[in-house]
PDB file of N, CA, C, O and CB in Angstrom:
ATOM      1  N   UNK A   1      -0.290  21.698  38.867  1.00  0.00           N
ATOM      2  CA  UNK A   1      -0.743  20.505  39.572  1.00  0.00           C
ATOM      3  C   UNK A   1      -0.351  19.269  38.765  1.00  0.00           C
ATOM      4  O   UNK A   1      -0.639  19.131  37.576  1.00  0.00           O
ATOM      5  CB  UNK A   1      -2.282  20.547  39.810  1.00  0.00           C
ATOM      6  N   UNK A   2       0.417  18.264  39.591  1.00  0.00           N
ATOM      7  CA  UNK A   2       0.009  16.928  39.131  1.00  0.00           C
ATOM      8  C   UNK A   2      -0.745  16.154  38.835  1.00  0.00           C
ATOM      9  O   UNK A   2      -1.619  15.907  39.665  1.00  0.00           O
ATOM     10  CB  UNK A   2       0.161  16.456  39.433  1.00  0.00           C
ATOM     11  N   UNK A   3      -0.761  15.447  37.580  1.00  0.00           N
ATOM     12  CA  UNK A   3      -1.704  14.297  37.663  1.00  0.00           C
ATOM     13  C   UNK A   3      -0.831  13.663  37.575  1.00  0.00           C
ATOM     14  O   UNK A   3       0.243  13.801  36.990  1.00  0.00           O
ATOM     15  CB  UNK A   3      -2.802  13.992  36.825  1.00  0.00           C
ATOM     16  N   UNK A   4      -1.668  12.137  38.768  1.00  0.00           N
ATOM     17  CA  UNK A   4      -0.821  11.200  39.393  1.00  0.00           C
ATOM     18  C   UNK A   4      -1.687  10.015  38.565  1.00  0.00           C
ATOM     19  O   UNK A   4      -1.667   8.846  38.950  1.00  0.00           O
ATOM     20  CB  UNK A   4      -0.755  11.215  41.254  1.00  0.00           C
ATOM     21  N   UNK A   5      -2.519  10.492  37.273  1.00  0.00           N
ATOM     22  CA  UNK A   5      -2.974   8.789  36.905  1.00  0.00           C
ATOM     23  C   UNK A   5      -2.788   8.613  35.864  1.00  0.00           C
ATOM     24  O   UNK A   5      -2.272   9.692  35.575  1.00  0.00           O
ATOM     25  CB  UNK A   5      -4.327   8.232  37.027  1.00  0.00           C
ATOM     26  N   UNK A   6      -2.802   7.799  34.563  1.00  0.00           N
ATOM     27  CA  UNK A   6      -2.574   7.571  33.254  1.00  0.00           C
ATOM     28  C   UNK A   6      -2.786   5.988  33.099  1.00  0.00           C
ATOM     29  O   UNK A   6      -2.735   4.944  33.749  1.00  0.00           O
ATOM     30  CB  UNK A   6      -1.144   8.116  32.832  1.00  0.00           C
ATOM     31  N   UNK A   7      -3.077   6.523  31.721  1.00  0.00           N
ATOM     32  CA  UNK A   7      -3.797   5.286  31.235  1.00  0.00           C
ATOM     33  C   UNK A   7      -2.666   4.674  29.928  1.00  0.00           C
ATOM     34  O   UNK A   7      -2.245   5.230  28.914  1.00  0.00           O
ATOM     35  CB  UNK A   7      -5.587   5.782  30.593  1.00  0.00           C
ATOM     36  N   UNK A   8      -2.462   3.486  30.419  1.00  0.00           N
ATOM     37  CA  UNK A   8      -1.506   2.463  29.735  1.00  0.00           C
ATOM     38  C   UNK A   8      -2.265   2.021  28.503  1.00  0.00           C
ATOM     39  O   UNK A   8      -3.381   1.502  28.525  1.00  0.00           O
ATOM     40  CB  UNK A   8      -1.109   1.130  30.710  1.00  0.00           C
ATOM     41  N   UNK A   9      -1.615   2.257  27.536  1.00  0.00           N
ATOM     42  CA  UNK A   9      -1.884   1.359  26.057  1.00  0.00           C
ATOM     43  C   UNK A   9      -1.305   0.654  25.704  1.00  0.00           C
ATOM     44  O   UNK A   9      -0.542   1.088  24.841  1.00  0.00           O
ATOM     45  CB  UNK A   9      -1.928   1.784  24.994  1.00  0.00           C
ATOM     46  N   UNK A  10      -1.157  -0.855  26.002  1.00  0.00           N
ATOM     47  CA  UNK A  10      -0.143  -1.928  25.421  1.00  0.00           C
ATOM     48  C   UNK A  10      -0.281  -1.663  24.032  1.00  0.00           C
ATOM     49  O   UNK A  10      -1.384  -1.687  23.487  1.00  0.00           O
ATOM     50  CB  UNK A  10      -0.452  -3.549  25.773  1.00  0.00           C
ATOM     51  N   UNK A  11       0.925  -1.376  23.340  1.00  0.00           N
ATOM     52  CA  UNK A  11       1.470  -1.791  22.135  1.00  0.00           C
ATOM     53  C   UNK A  11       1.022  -3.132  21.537  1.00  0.00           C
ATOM     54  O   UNK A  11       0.995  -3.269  20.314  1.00  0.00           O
ATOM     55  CB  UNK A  11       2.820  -1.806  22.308  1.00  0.00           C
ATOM     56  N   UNK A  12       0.676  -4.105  22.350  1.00  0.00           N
ATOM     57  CA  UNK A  12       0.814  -5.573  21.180  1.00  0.00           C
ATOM     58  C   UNK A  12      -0.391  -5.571  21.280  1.00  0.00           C
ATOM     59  O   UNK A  12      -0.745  -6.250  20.316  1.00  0.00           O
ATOM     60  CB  UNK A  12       1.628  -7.221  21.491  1.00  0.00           C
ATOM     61  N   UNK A  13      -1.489  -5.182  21.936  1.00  0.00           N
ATOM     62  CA  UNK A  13      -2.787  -5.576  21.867  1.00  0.00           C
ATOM     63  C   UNK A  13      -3.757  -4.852  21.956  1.00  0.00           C
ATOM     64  O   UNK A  13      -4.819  -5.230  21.463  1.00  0.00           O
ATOM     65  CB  UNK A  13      -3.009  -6.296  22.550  1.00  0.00           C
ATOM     66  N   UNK A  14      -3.639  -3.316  22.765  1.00  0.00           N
ATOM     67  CA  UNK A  14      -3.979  -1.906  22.215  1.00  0.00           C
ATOM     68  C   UNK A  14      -4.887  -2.302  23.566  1.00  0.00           C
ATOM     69  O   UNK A  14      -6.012  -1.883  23.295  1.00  0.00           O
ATOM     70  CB  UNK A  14      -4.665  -1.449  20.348  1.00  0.00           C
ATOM     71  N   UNK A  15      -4.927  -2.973  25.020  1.00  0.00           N
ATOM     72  CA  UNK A  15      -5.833  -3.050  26.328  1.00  0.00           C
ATOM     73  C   UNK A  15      -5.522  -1.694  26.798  1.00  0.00           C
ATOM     74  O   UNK A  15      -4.498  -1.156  26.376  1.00  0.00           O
ATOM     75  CB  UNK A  15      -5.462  -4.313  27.520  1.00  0.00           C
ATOM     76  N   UNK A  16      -6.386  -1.006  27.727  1.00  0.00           N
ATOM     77  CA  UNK A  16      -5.968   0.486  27.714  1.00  0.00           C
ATOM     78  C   UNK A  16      -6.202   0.185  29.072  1.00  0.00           C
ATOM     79  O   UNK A  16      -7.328  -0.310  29.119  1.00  0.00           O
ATOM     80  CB  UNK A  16      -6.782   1.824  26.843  1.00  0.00           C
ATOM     81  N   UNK A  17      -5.534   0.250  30.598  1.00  0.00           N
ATOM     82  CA  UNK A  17      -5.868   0.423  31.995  1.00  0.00           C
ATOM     83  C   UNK A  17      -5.017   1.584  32.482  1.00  0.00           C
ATOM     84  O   UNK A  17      -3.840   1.933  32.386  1.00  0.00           O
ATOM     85  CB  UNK A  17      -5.621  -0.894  32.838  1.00  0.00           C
ATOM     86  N   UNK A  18      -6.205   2.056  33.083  1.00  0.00           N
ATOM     87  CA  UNK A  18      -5.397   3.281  33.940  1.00  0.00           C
ATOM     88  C   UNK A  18      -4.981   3.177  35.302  1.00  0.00           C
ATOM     89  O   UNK A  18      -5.639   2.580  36.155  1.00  0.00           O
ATOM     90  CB  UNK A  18      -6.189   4.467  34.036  1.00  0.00           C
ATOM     91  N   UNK A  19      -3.846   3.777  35.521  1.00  0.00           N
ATOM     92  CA  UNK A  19      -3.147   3.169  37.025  1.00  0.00           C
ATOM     93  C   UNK A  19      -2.890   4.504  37.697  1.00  0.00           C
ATOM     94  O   UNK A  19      -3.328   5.560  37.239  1.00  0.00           O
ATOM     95  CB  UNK A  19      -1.482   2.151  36.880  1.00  0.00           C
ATOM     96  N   UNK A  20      -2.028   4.398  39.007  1.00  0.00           N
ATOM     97  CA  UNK A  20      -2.163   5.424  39.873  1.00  0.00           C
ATOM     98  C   UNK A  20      -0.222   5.192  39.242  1.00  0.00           C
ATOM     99  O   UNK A  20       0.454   4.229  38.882  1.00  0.00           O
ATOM    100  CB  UNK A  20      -3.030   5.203  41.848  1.00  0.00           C
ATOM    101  N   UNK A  21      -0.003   6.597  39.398  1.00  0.00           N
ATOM    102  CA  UNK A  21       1.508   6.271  39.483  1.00  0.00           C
ATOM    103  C   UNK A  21       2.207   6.911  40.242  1.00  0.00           C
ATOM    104  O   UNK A  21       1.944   8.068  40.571  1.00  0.00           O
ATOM    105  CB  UNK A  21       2.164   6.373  38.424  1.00  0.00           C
ATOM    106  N   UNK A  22       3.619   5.991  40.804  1.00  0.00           N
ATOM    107  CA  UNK A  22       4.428   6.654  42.163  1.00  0.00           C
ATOM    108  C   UNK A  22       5.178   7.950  41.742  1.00  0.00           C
ATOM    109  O   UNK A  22       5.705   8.150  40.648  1.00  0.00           O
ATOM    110  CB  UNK A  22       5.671   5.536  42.842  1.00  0.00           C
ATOM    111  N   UNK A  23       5.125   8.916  42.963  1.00  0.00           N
ATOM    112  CA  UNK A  23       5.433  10.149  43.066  1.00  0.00           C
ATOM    113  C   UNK A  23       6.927   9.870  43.258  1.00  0.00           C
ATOM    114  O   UNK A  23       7.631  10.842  42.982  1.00  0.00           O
ATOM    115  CB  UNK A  23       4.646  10.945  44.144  1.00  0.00           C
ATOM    116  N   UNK A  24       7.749   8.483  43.772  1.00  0.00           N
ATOM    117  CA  UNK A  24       9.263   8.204  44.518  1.00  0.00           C
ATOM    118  C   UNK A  24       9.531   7.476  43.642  1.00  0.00           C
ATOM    119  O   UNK A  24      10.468   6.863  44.154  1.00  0.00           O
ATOM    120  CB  UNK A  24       9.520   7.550  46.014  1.00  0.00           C
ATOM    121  N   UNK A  25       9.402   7.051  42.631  1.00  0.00           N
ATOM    122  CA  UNK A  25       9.787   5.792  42.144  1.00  0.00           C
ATOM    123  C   UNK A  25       9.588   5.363  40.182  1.00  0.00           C
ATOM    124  O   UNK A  25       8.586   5.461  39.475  1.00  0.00           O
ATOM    125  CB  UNK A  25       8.796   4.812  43.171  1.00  0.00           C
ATOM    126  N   UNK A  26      10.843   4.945  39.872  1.00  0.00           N
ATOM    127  CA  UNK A  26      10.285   4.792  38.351  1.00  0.00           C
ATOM    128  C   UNK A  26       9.725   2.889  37.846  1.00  0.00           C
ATOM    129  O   UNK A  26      10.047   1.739  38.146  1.00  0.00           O
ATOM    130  CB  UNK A  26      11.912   5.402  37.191  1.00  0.00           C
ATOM    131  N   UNK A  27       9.046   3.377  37.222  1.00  0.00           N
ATOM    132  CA  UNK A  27       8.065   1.648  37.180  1.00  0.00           C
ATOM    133  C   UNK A  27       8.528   1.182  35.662  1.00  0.00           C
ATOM    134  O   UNK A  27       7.716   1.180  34.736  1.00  0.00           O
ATOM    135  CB  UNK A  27       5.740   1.796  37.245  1.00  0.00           C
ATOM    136  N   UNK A  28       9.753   0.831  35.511  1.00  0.00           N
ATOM    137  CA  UNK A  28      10.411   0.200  34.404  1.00  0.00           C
ATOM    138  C   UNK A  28       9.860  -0.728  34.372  1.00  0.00           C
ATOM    139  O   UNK A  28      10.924  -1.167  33.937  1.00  0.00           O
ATOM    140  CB  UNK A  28      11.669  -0.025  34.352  1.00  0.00           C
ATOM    141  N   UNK A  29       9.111  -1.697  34.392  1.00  0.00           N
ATOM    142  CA  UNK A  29       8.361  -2.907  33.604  1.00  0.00           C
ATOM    143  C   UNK A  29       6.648  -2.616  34.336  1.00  0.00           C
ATOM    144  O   UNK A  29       6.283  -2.002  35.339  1.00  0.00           O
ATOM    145  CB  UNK A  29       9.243  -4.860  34.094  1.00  0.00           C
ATOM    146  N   UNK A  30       6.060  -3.231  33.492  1.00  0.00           N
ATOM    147  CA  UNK A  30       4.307  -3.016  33.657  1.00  0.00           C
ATOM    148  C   UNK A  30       4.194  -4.326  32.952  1.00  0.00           C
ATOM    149  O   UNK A  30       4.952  -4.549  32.008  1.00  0.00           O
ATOM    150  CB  UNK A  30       3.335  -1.454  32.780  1.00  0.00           C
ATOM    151  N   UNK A  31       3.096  -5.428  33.420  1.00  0.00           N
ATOM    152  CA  UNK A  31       2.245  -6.240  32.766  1.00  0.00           C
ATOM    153  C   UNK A  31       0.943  -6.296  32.278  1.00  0.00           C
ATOM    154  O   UNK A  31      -0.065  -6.543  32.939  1.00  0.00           O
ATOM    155  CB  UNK A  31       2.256  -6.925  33.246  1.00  0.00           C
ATOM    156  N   UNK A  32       0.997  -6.107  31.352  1.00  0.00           N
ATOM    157  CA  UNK A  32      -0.705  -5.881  30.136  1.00  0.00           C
ATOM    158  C   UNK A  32      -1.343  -7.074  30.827  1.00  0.00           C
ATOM    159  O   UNK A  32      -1.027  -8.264  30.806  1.00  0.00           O
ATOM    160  CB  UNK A  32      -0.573  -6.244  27.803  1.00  0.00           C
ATOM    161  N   UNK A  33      -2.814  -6.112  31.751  1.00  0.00           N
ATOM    162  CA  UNK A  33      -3.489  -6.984  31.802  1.00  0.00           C
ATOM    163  C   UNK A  33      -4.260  -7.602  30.950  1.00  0.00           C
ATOM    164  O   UNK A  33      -5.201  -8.381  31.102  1.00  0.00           O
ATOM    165  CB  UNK A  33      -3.907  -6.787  32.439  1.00  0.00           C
ATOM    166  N   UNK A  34      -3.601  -7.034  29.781  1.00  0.00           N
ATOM    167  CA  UNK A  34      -5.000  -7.862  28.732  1.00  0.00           C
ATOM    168  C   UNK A  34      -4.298  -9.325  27.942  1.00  0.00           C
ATOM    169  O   UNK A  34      -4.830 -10.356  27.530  1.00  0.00           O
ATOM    170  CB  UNK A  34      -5.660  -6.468  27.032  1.00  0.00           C
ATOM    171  N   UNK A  35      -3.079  -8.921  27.961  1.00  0.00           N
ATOM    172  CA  UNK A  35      -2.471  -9.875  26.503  1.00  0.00           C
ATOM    173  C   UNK A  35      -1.368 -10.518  27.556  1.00  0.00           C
ATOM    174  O   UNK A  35      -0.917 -11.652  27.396  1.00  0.00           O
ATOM    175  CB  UNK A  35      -1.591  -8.758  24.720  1.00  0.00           C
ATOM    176  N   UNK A  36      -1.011  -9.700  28.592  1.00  0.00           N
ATOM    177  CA  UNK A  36      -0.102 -10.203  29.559  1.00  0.00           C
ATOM    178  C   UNK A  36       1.165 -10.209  29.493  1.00  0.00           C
ATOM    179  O   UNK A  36       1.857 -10.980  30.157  1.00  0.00           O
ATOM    180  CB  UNK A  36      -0.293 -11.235  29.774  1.00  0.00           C
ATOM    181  N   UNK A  37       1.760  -9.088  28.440  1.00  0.00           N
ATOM    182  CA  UNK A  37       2.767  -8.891  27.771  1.00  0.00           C
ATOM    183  C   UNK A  37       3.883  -8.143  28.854  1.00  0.00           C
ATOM    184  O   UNK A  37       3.423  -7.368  29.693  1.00  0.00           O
ATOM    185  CB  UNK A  37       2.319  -8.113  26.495  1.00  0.00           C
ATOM    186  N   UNK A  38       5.015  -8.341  28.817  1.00  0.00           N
ATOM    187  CA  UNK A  38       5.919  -7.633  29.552  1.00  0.00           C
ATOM    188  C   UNK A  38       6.511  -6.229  29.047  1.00  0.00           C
ATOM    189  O   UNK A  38       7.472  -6.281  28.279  1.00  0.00           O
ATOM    190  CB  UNK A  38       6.922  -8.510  29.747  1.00  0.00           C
ATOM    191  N   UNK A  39       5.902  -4.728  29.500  1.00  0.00           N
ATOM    192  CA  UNK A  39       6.178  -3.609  28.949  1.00  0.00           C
ATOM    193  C   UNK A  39       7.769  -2.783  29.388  1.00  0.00           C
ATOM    194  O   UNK A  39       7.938  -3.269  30.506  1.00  0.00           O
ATOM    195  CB  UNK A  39       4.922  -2.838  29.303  1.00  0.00           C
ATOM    196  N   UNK A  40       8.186  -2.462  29.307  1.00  0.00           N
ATOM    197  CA  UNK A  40       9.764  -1.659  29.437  1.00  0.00           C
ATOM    198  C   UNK A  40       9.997  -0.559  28.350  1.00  0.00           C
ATOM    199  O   UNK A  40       9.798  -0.467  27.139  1.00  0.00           O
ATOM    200  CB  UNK A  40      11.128  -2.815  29.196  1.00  0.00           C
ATOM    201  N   UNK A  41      10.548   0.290  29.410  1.00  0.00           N
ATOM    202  CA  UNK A  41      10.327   1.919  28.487  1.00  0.00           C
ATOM    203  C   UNK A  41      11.062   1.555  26.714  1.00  0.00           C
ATOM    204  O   UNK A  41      11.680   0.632  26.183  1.00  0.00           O
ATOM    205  CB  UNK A  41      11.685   3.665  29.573  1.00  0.00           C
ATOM    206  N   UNK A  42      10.633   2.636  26.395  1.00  0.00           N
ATOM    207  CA  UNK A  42      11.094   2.674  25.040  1.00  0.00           C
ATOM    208  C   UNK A  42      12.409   3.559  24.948  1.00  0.00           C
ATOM    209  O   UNK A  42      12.467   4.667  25.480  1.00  0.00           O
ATOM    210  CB  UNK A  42       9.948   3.230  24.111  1.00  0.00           C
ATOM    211  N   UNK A  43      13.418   3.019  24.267  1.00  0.00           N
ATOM    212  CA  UNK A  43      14.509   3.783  24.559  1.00  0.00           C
ATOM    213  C   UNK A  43      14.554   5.316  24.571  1.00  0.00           C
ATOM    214  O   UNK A  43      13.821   6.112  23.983  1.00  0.00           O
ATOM    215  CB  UNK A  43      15.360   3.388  23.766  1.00  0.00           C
ATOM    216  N   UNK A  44      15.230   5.456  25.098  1.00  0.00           N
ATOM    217  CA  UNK A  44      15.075   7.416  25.930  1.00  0.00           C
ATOM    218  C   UNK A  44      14.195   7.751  27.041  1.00  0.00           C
ATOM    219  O   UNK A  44      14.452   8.752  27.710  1.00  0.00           O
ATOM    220  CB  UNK A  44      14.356   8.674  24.827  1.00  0.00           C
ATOM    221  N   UNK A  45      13.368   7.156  27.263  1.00  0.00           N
ATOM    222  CA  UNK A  45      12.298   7.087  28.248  1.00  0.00           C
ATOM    223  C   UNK A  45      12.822   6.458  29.494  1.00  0.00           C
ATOM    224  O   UNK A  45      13.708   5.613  29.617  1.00  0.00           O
ATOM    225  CB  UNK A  45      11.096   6.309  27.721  1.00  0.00           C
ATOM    226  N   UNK A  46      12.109   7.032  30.364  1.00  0.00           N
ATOM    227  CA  UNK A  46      12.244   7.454  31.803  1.00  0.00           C
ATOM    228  C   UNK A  46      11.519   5.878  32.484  1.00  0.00           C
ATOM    229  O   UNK A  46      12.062   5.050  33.215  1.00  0.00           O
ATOM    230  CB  UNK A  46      11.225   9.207  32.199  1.00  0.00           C
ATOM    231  N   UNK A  47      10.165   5.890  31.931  1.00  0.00           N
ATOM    232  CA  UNK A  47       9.471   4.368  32.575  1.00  0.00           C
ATOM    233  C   UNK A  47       8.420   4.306  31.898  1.00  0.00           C
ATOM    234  O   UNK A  47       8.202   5.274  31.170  1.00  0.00           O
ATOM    235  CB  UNK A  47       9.020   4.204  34.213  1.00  0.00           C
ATOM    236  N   UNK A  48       7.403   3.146  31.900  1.00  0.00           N
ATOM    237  CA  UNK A  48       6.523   3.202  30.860  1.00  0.00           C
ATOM    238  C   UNK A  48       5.511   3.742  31.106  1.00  0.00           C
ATOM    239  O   UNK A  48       4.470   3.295  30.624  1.00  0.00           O
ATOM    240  CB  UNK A  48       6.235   2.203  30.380  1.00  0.00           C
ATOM    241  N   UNK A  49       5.504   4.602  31.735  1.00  0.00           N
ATOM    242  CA  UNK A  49       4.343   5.765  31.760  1.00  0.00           C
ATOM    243  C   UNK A  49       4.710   6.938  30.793  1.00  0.00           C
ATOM    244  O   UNK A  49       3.755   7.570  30.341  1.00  0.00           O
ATOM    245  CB  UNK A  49       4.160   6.441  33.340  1.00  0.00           C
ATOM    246  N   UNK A  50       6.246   7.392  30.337  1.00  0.00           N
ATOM    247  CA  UNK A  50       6.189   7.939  29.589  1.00  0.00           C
ATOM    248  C   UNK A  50       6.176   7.532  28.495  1.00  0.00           C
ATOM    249  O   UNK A  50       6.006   8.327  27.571  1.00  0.00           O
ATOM    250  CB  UNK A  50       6.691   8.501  29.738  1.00  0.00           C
ATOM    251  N   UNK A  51       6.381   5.929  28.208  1.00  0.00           N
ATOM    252  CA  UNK A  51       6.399   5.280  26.561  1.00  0.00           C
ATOM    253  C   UNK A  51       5.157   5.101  26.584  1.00  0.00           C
ATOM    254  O   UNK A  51       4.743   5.230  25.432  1.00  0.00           O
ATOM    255  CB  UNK A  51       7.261   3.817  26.083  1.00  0.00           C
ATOM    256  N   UNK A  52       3.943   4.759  27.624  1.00  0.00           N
ATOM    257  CA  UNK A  52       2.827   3.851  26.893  1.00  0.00           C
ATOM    258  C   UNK A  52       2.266   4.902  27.224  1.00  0.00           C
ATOM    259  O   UNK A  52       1.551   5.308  26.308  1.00  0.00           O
ATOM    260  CB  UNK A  52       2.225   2.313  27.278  1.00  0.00           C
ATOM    261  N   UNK A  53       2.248   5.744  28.392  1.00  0.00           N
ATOM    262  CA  UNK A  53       0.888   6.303  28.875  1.00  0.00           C
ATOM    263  C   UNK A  53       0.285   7.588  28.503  1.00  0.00           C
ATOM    264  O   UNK A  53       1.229   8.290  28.142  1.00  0.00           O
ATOM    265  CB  UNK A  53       0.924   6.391  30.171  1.00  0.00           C
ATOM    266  N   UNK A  54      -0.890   8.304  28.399  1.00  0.00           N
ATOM    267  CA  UNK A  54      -1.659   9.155  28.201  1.00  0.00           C
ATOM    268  C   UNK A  54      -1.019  10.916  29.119  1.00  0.00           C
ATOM    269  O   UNK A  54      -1.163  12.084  28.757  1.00  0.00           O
ATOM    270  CB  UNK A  54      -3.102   8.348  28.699  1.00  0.00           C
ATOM    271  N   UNK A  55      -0.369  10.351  30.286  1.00  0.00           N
ATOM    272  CA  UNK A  55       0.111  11.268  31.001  1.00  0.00           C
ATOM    273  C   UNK A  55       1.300  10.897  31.241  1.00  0.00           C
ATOM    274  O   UNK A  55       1.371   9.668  31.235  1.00  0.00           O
ATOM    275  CB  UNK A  55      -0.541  11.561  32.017  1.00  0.00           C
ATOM    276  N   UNK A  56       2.372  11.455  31.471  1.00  0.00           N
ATOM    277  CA  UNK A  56       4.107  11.261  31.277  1.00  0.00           C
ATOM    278  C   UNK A  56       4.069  10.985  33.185  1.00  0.00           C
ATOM    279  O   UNK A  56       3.024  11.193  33.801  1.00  0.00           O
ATOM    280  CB  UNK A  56       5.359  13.226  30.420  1.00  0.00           C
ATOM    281  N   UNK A  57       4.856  10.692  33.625  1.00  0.00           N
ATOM    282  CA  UNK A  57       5.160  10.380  34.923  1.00  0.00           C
ATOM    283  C   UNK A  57       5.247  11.358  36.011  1.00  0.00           C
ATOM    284  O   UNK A  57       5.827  12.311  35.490  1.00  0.00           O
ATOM    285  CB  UNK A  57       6.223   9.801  34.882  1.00  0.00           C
ATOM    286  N   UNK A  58       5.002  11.648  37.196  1.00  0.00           N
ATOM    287  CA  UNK A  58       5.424  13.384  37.669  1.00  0.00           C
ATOM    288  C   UNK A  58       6.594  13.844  37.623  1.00  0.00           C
ATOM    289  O   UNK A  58       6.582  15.072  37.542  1.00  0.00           O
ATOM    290  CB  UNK A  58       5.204  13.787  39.032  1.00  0.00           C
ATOM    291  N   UNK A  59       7.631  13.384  37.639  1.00  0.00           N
ATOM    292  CA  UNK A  59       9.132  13.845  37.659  1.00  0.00           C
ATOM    293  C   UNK A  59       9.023  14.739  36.441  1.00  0.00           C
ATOM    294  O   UNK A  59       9.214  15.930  36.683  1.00  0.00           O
ATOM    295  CB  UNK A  59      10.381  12.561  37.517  1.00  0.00           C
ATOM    296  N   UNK A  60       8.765  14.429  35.223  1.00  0.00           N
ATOM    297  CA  UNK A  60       8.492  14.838  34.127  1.00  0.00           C
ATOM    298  C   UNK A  60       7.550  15.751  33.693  1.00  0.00           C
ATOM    299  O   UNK A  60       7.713  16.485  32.719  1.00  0.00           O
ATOM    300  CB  UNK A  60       8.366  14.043  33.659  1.00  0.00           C
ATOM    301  N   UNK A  61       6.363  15.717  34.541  1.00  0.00           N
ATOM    302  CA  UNK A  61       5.475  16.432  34.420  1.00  0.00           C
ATOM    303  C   UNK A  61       5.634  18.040  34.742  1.00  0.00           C
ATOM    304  O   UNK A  61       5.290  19.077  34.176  1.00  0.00           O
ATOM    305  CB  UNK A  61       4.637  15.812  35.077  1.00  0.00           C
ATOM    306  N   UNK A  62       6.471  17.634  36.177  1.00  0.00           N
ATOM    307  CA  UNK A  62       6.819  19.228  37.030  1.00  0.00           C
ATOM    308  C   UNK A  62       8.222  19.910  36.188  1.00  0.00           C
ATOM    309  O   UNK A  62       8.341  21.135  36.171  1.00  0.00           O
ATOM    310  CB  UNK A  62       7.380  18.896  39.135  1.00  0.00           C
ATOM    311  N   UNK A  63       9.023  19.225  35.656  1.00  0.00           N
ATOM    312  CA  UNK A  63      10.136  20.056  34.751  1.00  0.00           C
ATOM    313  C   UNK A  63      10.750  20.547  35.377  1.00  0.00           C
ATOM    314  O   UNK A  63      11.325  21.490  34.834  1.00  0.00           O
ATOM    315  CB  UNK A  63       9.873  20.993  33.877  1.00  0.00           C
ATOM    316  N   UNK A  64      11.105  20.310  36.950  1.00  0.00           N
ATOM    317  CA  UNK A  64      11.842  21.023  37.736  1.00  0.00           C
ATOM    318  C   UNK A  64      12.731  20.671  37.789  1.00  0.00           C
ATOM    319  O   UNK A  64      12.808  19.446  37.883  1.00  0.00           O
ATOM    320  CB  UNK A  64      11.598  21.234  38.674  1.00  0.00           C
ATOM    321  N   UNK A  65      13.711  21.279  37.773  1.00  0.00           N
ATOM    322  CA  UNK A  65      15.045  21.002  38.071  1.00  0.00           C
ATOM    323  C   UNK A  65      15.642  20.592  39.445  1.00  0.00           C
ATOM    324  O   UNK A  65      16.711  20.003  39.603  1.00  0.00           O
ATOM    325  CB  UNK A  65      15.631  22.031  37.720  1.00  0.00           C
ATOM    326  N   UNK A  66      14.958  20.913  40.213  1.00  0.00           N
ATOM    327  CA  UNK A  66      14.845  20.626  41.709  1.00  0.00           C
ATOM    328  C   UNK A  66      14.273  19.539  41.961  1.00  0.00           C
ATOM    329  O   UNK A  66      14.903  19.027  42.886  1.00  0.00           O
ATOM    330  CB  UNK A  66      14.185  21.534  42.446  1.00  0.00           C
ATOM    331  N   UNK A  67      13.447  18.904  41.667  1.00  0.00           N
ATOM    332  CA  UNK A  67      12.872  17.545  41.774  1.00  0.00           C
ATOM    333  C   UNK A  67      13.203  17.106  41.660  1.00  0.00           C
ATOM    334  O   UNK A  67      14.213  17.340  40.996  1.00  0.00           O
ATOM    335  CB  UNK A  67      12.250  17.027  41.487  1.00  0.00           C
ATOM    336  N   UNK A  68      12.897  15.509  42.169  1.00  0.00           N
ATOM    337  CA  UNK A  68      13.935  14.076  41.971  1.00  0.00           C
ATOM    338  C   UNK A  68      13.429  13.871  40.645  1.00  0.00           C
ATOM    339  O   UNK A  68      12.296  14.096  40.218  1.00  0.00           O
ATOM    340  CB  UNK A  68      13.716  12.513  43.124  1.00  0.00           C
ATOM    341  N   UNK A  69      14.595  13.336  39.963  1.00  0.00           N
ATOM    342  CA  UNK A  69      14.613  12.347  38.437  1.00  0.00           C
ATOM    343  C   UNK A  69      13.619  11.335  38.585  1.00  0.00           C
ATOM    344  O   UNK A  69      13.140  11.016  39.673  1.00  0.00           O
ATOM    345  CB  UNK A  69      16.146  11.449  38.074  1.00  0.00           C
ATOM    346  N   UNK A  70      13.408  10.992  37.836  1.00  0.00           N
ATOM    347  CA  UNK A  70      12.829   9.762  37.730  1.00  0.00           C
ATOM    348  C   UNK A  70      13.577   8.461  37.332  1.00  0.00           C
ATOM    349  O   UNK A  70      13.126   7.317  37.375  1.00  0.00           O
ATOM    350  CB  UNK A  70      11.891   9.946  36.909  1.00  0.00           C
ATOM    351  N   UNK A  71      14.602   8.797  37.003  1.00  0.00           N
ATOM    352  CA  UNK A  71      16.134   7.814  36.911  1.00  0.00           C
ATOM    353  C   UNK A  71      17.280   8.526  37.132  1.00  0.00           C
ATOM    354  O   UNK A  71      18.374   7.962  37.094  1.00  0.00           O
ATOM    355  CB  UNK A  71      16.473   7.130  35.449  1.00  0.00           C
TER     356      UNK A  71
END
């Protein structure tokens, strides 16, 4: 099973919000609602659910080879 939620940790200010994330789609920038900072994956990374977040993105999650990428 998927989990479709994770919780964002900005790097510059350590605000922690958890979001719903898309099953179609990769979310290359996120804005810290706390500090208001502009987030973008960390190189090698897919989107910033797999650089910041608690749970990696679903593309990633399922390991299928059959599934859409997430890029």
């Amino acid at each position: 099973m998927v989990n479709r939620t994770s919780t964002l940790t900005c790097p510059k200010c350590g605000h922690r919000q958890s979001e719903e994330m898309p099953d179609n789609a990769c979310v290359y920038f996120y804005e810290c609602t706390g500090c208001h900072a502009l987030l973008r994956p960390r190189p090698g990374d897919c989107c910033v659910f797999c650089s910041y977040g608690d749970v990696p993105c679903p593309p990633i999650q399922t390991d299928d080879a059959t599934a859409p990428r997430c890029c």
